[in-house]
GUTIMAR-904416 format. One record per atom (N, C-alpha, C): residue in one letter; x, y negated, z negated. Coordinates in steps of 0.001 Angstrom, whole numbers, plus 500000, padded with zeros to 6 digits. Atoms other than C-alpha are relative to their C-alpha. Last residue first. Example, Ala and Ser with C-alpha at 12.3 -4.5 7.8 and 13.67 -1.06 7.14 Angstrom:
S499180501190500060/S513670501060492860/S499230498910499270/A500890501190500000/A512300504500492200/A500900498800500000/
//
This chain:
X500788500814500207/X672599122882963463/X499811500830498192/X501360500074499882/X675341124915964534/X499271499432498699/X501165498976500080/X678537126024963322/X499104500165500230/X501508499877500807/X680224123055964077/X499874501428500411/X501110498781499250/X683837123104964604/X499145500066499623/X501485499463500537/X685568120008963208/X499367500800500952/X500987500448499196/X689411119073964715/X498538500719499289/X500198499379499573/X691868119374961675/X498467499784500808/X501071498740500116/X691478118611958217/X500298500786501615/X501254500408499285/X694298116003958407/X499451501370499889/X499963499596498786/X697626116428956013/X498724500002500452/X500765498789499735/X697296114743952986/X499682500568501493/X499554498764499668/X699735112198952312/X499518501379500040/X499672499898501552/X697843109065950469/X500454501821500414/X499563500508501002/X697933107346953622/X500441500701499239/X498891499990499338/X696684110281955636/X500725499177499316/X498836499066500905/X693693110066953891/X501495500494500016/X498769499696499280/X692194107442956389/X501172500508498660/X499039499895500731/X689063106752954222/X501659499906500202/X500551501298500781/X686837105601957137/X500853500050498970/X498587501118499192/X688035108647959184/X499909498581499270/X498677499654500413/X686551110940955979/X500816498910500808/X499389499951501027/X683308109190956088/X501507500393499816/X499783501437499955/X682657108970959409/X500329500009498795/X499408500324498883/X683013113133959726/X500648498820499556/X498856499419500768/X680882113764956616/X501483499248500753/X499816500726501157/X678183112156958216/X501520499886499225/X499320501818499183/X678969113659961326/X499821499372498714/X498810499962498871/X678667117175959845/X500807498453500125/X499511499946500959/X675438116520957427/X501522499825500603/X500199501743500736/X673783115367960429/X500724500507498692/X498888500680498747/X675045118949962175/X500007498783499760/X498191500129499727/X673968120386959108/X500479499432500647/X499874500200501343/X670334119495958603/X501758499981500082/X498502499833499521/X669512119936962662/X500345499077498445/X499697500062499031/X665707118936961326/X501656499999500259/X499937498539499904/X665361119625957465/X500563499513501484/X499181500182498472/X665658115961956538/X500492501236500561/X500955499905498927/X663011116052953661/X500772499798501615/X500631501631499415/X665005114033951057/X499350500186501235/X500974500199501305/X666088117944949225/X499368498588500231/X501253499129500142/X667351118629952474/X499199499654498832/X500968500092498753/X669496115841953313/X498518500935499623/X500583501193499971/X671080116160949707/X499020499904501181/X501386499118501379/X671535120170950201/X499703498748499952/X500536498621499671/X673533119698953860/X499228499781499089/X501345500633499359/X675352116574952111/X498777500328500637/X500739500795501251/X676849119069949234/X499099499078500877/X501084499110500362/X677481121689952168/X498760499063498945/X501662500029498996/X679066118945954334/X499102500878499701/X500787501450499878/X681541117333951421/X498580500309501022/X500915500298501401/X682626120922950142/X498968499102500720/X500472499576500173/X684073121556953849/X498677499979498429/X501290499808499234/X685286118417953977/X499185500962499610/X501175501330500637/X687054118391950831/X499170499737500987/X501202499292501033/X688605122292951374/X499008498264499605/X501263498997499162/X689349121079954935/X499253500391499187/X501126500920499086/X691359118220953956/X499398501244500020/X500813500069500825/X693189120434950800/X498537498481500978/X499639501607500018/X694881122433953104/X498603499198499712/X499335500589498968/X695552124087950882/X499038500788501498/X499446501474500588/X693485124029947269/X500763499657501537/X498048499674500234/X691678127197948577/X500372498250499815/X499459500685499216/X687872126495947469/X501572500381499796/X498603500227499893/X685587128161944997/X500404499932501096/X499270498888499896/X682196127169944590/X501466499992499801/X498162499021499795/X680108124486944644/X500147501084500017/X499996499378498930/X676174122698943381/X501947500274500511/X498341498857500182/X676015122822939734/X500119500352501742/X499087499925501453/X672523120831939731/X501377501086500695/X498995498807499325/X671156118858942486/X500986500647498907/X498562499741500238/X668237116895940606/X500938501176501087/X499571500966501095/X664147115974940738/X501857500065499821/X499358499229501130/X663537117901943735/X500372498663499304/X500651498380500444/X661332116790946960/X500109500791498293/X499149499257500338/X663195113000947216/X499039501107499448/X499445499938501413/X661231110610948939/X500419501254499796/X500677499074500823/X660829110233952782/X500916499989498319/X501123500242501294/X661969106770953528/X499406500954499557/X500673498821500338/X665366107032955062/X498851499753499186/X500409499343500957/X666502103124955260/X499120501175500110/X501078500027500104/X668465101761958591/X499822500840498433/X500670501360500520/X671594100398959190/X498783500351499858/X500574500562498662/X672778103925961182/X499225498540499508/X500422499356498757/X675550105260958920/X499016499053501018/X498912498942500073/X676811103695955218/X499718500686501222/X498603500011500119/X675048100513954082/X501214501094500788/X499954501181499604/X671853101389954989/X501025499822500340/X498733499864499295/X671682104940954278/X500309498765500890/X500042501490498688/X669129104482951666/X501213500485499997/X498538500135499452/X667672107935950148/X500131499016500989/X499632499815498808/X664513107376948259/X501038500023500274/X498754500947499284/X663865108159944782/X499830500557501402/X500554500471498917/X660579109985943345/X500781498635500439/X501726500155500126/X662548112071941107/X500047498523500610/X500757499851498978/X666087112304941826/X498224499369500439/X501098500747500003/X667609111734938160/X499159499373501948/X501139500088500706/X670448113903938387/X499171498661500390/X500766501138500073/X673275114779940639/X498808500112499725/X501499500505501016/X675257117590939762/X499804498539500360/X500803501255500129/X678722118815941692/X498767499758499468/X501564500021500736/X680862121498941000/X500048498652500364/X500788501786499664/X684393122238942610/X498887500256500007/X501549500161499716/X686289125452942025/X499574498579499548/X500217500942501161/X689993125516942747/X498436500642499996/X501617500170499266/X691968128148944734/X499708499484498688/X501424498976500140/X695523128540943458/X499096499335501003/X500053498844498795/X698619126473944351/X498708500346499893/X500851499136499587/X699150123184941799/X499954501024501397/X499641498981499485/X702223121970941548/X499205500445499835/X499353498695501001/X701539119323938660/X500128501070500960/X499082499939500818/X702079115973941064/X500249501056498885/X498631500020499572/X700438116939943596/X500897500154499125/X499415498986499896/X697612118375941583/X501157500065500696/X499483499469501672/X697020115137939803/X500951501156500837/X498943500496500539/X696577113612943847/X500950500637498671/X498966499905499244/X694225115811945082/X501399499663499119/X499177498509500166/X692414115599941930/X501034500174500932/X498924500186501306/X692307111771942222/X500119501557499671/X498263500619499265/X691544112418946120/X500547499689498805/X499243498744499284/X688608114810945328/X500848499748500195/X500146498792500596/X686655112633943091/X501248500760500080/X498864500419500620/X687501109464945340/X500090500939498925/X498263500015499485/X685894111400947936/X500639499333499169/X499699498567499705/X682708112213945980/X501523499891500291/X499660499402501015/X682815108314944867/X500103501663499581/X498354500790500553/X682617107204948239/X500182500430498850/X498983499288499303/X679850109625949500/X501357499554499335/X500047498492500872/X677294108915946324/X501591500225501176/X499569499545501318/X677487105317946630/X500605501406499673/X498932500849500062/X677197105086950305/X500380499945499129/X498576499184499116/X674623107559950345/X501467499899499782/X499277499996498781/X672362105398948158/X501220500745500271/X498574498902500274/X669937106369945980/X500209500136500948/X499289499426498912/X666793103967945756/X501114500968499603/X498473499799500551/X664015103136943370/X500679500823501444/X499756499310500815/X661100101057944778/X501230500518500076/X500770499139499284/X659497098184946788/X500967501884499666/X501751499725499675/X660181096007944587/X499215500495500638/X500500501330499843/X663536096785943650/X498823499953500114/X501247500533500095/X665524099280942141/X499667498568500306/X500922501462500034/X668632100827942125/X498613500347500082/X501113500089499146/X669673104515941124/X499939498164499962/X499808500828498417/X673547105421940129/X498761499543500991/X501165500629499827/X672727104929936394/X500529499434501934/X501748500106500684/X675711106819935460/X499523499117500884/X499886500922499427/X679304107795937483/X498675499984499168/X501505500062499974/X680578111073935840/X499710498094500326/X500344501438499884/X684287112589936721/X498064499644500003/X501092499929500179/X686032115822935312/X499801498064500313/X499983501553499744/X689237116871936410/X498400500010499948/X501201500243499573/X690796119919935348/X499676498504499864/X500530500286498438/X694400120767935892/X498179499570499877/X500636498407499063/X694778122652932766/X499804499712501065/X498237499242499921/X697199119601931193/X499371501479500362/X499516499314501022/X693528117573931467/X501123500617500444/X499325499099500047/X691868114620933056/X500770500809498913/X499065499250501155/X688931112558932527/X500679501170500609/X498563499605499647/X687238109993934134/X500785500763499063/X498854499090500937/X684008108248932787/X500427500899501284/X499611498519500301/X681831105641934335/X500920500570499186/X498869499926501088/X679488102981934080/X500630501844500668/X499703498842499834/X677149101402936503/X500575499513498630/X499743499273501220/X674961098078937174/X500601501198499606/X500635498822500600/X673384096854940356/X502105500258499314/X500596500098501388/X673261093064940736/X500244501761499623/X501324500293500349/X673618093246944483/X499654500276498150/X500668500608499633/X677374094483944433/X498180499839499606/X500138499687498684/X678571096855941729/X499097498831500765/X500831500961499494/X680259095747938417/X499448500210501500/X500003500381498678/X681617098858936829/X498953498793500598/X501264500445498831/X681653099508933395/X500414499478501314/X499981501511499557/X684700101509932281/X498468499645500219/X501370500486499764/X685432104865930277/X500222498535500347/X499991501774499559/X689156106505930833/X498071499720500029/X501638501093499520/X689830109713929223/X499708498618500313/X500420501082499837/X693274112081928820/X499008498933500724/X500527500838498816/X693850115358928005/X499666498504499924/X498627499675498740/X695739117581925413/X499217499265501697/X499096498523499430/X692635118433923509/X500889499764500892/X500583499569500116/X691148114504923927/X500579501321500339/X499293498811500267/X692995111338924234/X499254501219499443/X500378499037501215/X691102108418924746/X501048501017500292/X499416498329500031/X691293105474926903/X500008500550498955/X499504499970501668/X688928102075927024/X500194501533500548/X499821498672500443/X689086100156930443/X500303500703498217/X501152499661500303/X687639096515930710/X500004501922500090/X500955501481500716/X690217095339933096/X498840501254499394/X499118500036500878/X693043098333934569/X499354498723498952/X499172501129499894/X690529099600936945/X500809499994498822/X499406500535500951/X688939102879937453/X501211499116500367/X499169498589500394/X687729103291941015/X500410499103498412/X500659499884500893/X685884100030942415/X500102500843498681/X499780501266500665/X688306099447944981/X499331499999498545/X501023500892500703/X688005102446946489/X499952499246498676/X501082499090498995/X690761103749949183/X498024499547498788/X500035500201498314/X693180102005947705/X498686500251500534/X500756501539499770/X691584102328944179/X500281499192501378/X501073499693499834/X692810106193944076/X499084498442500352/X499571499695498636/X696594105071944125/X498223500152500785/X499254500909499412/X696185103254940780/X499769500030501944/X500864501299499804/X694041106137939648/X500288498576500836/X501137499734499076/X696709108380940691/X498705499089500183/X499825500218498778/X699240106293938927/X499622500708501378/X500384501777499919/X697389105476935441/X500772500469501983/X501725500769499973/X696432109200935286/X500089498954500588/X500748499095498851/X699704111061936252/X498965499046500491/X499346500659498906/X701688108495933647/X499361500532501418/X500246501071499624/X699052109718930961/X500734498960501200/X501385500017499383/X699231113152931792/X499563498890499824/X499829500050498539/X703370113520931910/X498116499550500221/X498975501250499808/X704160113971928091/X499540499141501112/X501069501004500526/X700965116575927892/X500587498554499896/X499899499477500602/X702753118894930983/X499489498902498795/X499616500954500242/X700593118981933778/X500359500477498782/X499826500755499076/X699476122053935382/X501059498992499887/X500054501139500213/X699565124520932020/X500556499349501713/X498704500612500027/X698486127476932425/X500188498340500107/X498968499227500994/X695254129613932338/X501201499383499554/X499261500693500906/X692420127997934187/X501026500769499111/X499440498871501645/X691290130670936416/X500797498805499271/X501365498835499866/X688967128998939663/X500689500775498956/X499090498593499321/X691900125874939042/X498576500837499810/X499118499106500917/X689334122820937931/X500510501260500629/X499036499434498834/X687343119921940079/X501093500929498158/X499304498690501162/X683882118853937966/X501245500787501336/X499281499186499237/X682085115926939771/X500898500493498954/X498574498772500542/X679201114763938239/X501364500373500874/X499453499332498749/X676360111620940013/X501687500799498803/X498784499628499766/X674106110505936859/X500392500817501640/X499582499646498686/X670770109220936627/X501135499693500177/X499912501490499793/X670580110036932718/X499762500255501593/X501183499830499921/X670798113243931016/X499277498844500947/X500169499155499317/X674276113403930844/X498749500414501145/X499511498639500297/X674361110389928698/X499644500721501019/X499610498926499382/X674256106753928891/X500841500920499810/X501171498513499847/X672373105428926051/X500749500188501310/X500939500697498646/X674716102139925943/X499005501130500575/X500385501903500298/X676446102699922559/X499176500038501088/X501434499576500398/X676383107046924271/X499927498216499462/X501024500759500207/X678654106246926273/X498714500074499475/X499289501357499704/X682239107377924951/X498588499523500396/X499260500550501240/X680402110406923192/X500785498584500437/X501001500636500426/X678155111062926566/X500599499310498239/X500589501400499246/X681402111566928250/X498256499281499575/X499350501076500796/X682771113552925238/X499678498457500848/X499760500421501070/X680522115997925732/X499988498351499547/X501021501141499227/X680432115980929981/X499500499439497893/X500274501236499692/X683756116760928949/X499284499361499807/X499055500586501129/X683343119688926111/X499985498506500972/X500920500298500994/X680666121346928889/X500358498886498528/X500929500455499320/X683702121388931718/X498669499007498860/X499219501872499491/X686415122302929708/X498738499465500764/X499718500249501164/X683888125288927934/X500645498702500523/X500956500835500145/X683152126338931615/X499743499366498738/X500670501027498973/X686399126663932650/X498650499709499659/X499527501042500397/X687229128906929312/X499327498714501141/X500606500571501395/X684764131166930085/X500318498862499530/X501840500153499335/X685559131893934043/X499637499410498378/X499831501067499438/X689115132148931950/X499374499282501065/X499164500852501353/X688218134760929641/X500191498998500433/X501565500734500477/X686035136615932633/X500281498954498904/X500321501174499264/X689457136504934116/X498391499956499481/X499227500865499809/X691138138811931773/X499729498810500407/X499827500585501208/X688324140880931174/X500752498593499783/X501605500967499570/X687892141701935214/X499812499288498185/X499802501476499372/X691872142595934719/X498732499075499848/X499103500678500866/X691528144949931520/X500079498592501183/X500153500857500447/X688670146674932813/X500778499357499398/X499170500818500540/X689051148812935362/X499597498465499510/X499717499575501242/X685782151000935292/X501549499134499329/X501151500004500959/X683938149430938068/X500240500701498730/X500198501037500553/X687028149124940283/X498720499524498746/X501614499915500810/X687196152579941038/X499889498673499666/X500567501206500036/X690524152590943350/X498482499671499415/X500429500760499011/X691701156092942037/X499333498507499978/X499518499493498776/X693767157118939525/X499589499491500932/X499635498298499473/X691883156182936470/X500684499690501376/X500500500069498387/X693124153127934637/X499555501549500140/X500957500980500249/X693818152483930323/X499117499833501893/X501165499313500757/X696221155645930745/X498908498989499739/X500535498538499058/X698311154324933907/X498734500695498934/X499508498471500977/X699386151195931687/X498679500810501158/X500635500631501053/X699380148142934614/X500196501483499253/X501015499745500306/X702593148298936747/X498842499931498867/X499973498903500647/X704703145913937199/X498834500624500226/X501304499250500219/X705928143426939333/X499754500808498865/X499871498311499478/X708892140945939032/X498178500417500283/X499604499757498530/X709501137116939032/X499766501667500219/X498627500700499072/X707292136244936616/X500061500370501004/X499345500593501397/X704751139123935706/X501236499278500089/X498709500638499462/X702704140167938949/X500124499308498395/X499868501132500445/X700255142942938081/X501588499099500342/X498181500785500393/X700405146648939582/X499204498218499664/X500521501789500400/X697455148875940023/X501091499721499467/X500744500566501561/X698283152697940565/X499863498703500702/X499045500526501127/X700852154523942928/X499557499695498960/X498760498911500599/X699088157190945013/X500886499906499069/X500232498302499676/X697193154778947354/X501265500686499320/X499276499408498860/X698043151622945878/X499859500900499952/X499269498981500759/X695036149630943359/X500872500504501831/X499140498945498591/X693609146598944014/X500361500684499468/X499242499722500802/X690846144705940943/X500575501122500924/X500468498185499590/X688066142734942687/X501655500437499230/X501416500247501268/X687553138478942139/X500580501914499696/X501235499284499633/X691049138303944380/X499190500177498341/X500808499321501225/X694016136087944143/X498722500387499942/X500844500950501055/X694987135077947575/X499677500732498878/X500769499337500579/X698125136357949341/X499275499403498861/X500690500703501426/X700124134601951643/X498650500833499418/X500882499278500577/X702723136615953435/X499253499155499276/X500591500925501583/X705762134662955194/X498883500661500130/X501919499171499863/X707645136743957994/X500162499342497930/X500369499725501575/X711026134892958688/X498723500589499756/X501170501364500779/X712323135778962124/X499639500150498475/X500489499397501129/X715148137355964077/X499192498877499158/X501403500004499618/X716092135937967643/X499071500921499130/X499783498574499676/X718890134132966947/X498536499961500251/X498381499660499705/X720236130363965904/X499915501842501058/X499397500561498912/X716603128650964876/X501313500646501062/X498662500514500086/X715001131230963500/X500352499518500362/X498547499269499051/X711702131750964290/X501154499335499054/X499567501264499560/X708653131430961979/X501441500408500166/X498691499954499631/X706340134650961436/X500707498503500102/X498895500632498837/X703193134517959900/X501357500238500297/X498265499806499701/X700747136315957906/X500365499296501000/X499846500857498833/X697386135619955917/X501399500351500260/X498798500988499556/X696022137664953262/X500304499498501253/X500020501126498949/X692920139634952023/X501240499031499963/X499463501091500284/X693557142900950540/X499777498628500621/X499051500176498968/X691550146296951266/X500254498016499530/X500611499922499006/X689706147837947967/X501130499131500977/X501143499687499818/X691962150071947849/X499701498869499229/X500824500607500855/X695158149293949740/X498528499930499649/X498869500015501118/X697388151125952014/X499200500160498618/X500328498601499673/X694537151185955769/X501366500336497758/X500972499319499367/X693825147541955211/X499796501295499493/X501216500431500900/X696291145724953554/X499053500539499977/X500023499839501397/X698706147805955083/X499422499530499168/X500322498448500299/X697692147225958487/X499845500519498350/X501428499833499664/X697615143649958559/X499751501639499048/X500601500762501710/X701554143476956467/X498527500514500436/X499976498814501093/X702131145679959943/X499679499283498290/X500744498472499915/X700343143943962419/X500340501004498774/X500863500430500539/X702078140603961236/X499065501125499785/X499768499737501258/X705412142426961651/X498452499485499300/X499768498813500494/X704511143916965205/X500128499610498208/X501243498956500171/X702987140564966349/X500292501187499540/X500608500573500954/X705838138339965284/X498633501134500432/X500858500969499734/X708261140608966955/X499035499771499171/X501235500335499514/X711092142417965115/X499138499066500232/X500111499305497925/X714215142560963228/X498294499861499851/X500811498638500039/X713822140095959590/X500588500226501622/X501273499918498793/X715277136059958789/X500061501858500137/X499165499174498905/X718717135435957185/X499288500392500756/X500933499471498995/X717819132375955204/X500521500948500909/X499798499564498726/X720338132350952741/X498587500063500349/X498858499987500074/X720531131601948688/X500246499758501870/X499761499717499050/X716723131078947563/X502142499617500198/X500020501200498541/X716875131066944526/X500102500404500841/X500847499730499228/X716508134023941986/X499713498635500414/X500981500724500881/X719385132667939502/X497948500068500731/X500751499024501103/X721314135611940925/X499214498946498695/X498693499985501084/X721052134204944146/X499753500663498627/X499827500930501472/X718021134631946625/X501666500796499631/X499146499381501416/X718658136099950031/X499656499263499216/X499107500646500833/X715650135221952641/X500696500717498857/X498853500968500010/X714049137025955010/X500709498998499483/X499010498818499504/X710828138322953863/X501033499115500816/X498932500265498477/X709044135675952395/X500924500625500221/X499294499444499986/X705725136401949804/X501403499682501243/X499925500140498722/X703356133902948570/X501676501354499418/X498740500530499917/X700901133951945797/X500682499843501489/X499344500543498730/X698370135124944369/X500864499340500414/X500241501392499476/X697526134675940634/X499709499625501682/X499894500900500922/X697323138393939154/X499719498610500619/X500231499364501521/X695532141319940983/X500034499075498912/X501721500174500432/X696119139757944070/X499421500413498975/X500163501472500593/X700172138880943314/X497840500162500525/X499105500699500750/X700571142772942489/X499622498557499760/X500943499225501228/X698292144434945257/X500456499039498512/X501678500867499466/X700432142317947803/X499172500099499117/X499686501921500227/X703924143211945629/X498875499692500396/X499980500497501818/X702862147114945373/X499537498663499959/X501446499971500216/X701803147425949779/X500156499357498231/X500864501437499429/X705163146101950471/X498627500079499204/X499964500967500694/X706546148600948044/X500065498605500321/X500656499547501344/X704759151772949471/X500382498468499400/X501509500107499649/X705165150310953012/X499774499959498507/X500311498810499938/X709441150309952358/X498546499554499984/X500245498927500689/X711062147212952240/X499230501376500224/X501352499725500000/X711699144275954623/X500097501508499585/X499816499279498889/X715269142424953792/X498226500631500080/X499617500292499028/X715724139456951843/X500120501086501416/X499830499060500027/X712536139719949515/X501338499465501670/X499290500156499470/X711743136493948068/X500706501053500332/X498786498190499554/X709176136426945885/X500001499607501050/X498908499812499185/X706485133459944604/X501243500911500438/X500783500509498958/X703477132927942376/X500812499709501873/X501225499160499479/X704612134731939771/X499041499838501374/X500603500677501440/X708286132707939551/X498897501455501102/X501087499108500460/X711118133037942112/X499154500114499270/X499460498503500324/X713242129884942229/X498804501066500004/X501124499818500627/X712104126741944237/X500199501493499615/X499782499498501055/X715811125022944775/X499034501232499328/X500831500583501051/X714539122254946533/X500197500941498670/X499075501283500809/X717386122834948965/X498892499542499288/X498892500052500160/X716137126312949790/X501003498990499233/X500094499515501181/X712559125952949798/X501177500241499522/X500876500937501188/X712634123322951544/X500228500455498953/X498460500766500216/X714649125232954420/X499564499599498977/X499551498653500469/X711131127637954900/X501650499370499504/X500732499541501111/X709303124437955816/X500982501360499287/X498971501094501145/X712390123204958005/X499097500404498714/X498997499197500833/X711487126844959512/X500858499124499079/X498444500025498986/X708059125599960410/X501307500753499013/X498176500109500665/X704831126626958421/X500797499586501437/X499134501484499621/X701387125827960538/X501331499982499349/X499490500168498949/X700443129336960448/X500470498901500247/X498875499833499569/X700622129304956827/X500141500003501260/X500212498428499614/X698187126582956256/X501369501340500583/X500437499654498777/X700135124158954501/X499139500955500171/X500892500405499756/X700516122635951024/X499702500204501535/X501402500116500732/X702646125078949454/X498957499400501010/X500377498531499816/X705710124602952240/X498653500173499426/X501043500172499328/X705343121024951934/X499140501138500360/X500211499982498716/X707385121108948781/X498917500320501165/X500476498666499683/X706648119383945971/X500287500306501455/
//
């Protein structure tokens, strides 16, 4: 894949914009290639166009061929602030309601004409162009949507064919989701663990499931060599001893027991699918001793991040782009303590746990760059743990550093993920 995708766009270079050239990456819905810079009306279309349907990316300066490849980089007139100003503008003052995207320029090496790259996110809201209509991205082209099923103006509360569209696949995502945690109480139910249990969830899936990621040839070779790759970084991760696989709607399931230090006891399930979704459940993550039940940090952080780094990984390999949404659930709370022994200052937290469970905690997340969307997740989800164990005091900024030692402790970089990037707190 190229690297292009997985950047922020201000960080593109112009070997990023070469990539796309000798990789071949032809025009599709999620991509256009405009070699010269068009008219406002049919800048504004294409933006309206890939937010309406998937999002996407747009790159002014380049020729495609007539297999819509890139053919030439020939790069745009004007400075990077006049062309960024003007995509700005037109999102803005063009587009009802107003567009959210990102713009850059990246020089040419040879002259002093540049490439202007457009990234445009797929929006919850339904755009329309002053004067033109609502357009959809279909392959490599645009279109418009039928003019008699719209009115005229940007009303979004009466177009209903897009907010239909995606309530269908808001539906489906939670159907892959509910069908897992299914089949994960169907692989353990022999040993009563089920859903219901003290379980730690993680649920990673595109925010519109619609297409196929992986193709169903390709999802058991995905599995065994992300997992593979995923056991770097924790050892404990599905192994290749004492694994039983399944096959399930075009996806594939791994259940293991896990042997965890001090006597304590697990099991999990693992399951990917040819929609990109990734569903992982860890059971009976509470000890116990004689001075009572625990729930450790150190458990819960390491198996978050190996969550996020076997999706990482799937989605390398199926070309994932979109924005994902990421769910988490941890159950069986009740009157557990949080030990951070193992994992921060050698000592044990002893207020007990306020709430019996963290249910469906997430959102949606841009997939690039995919350090920032796993921090960011990682310090809201520790943020609500802290709190629900009575650690209100500067809640975030200890959620922060937590997060912090954790990620340099992983050193993700290995497994080719560009770095999150220096941490700005927001305050306490």
């Amino acid at each position: 894949m190229a690297s292009f995708f997985n950047k922020k766009v201000s960080d593109l270079t112009f070997e990023d914009i070469e990539s796309l050239k000798s990789l071949g990456i032809r025009e599709s819905e999620f991509i256009d290639y405009k070699e010269k810079l068009p008219s406002n009306d049919k800048i504004a279309a294409l933006v309206t166009a890939f937010a309406n349907t998937y999002g996407g990316w747009i790159v002014f300066g380049v020729k495609e061929d007539d297999d819509a490849k890139p053919e030439a980089i020939v790069g745009v007139d004007g400075t990077g602030d006049d062309l960024i100003g003007r995509i700005a503008q037109l999102c803005y003052d063009r587009i009802h309601p107003a567009v959210l995207c990102d713009a850059t320029t990246v020089d040419m090496p040879e002259n002093e004409r540049k490439v202007l790259v457009v990234r445009v996110f797929e929006s919850d809201l339904c755009h329309a162009v002053d004067g033109t209509g609502h357009y959809v991205k279909i392959k490599a082209t645009k279109k418009p949507v039928d003019r008699e099923e719209f009115i005229a103006e940007a009303d979004t509360g009466r177009i209903s064919w897009l907010l239909n569209r995606r309530q269908k696949h808001v539906e489906l995502r939670t159907r892959l989701v509910g069908k897992a945690r299914q089949r994960a109480d169907l692989m353990g139910g022999s040993s009563g663990h089920t859903s219901e249990e003290y379980s730690l969830e993680v649920s990673v899936l595109p925010m519109y499931p619609r297409r196929q990621v992986l193709a169903l040839d390709d999802v058991y070779q995905v599995f065994q060599s992300t997992t593979a790759a995923v056991r770097d970084y924790c050892p404990l991760w599905l192994g290749t001893h004492s694994v039983n696989l399944a096959f399930w709607d075009q996806s594939l399931a791994a259940y293991r027991a896990l042997d965890v230090s001090s006597g304590f006891a697990s099991r999990s399930y693992l399951e990917i699918g040819t929609l990109g979704q990734v569903f992982f459940r860890l059971c009976r993550i509470i000890q116990e001793d004689g001075q009572g039940r625990y729930v450790w940090l150190d458990t819960i952080m390491v198996f978050l991040i190996a969550s996020l780094l076997q999706a990482y990984l799937m989605y390398q390999r199926g070309d994932h782009y979109g924005k994902l949404y990421v769910e988490c659930t941890l159950k069986g709370l009740a009157s557990t303590t949080l030990g951070i022994e193992n994992a921060i200052s050698g000592r044990t937290i002893r207020q007990k746990a306020t709430e019996s469970s963290i249910d469906s905690f997430g959102g949606y997340y841009d997939f690039a760059p995919f350090a920032v969307m796993m921090r960011d997740f990682l310090v809201g989800f520790t943020s609500r743990l802290f709190f629900v164990y009575g650690i209100p005091k500067e809640t975030k900024r200890s959620a922060e550093q937590t997060v912090e030692t954790y990620l340099q402790n992983a050193q993700l970089d290995r497994f080719g993920m560009p770095a999150a990037g220096v941490w700005v707190s927001q305050g306490a």
